[in-house]
C-alpha positions in Angstrom: 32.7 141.2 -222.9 32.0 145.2 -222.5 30.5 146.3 -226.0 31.7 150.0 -225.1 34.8 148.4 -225.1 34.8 146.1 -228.5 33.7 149.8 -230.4 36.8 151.7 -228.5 39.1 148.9 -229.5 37.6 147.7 -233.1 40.0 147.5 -236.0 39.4 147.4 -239.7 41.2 144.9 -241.5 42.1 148.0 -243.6 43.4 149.5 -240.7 44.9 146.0 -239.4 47.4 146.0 -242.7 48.1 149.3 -242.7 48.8 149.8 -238.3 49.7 146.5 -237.4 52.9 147.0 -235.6 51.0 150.3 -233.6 48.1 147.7 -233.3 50.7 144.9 -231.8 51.9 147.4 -229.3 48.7 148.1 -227.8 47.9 144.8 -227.6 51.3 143.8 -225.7 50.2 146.3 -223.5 47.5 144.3 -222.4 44.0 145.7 -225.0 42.5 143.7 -227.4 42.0 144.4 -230.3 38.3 143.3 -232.0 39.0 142.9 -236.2 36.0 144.2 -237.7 35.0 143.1 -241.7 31.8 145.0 -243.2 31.0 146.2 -239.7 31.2 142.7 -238.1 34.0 141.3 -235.3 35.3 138.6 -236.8 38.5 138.0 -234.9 39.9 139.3 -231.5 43.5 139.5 -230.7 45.1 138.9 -227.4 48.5 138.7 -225.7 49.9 135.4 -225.0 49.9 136.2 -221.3 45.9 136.8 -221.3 45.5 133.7 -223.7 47.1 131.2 -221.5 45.0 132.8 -218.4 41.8 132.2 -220.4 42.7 128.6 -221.2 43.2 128.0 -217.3 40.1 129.6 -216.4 38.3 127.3 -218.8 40.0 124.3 -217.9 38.9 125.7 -214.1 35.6 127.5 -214.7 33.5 125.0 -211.8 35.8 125.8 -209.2 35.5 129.6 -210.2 32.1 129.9 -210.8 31.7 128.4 -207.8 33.2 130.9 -206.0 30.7 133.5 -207.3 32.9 136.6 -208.2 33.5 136.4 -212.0 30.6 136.4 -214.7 32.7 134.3 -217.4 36.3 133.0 -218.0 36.5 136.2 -220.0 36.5 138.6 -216.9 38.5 135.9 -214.8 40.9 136.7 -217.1 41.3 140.0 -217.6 41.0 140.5 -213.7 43.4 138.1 -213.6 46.1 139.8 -216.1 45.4 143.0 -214.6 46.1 141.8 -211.0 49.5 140.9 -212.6 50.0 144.1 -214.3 50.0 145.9 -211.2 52.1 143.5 -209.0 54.6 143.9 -212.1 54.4 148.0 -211.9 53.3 148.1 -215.6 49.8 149.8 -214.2 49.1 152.4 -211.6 46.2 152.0 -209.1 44.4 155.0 -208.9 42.0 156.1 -206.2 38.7 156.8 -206.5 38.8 160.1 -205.3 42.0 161.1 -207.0 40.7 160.4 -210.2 37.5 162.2 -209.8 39.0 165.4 -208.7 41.7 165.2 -211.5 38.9 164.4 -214.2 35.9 166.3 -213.3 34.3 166.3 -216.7 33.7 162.5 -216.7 31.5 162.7 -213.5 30.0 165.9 -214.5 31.2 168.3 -211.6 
């Protein structure tokens, strides 16, 4: 798990209460969402789709690790769920290149 990513997607419960249908949407969209109290994850939630995926990957970790590609269930799983994403058409590959030339501030050109 990417901390950079846990601080872009932390929650408040506060926030939780008051957003939770916006806060449902983006994690039907496929982001987590990381519920914070005093400062502190205490609870992520996940789609269904990414849930289930996470189970197998578990339940299947040897064979995976085995393989050597994935650090953890955790990034089996989102790999996995993206993959699917894209065959769906509910992502877009980018290219490398493309991206950097649309977005030069990020690379610092």
């Amino acid at each position: 798990m990417d901390s950079r990513e846990v601080i872009e997607n932390m929650v408040s419960i506060t926030e939780l209460s008051q957003k939770s249908s916006q806060i449902i949407a983006k994690v039907e969209k496929g982001d987590i969402q990381y519920i914070a109290k005093r400062n502190k994850v205490v609870a992520a939630i996940v789609d269904m789709e990414f849930l289930l995926l996470l189970e197998d990957a578990c339940r299947d970790w040897k064979r995976i690790e085995a393989e050597g590609e994935f650090p953890d269930p955790w990034e089996y799983a989102k790999v996995v769920k993206m993959v699917r994403q894209l065959d769906r058409g509910e992502l877009e590959l980018l290219d490398y290149e493309d991206f950097k030339k649309q977005f030069p501030e990020v690379f610092g050109s």
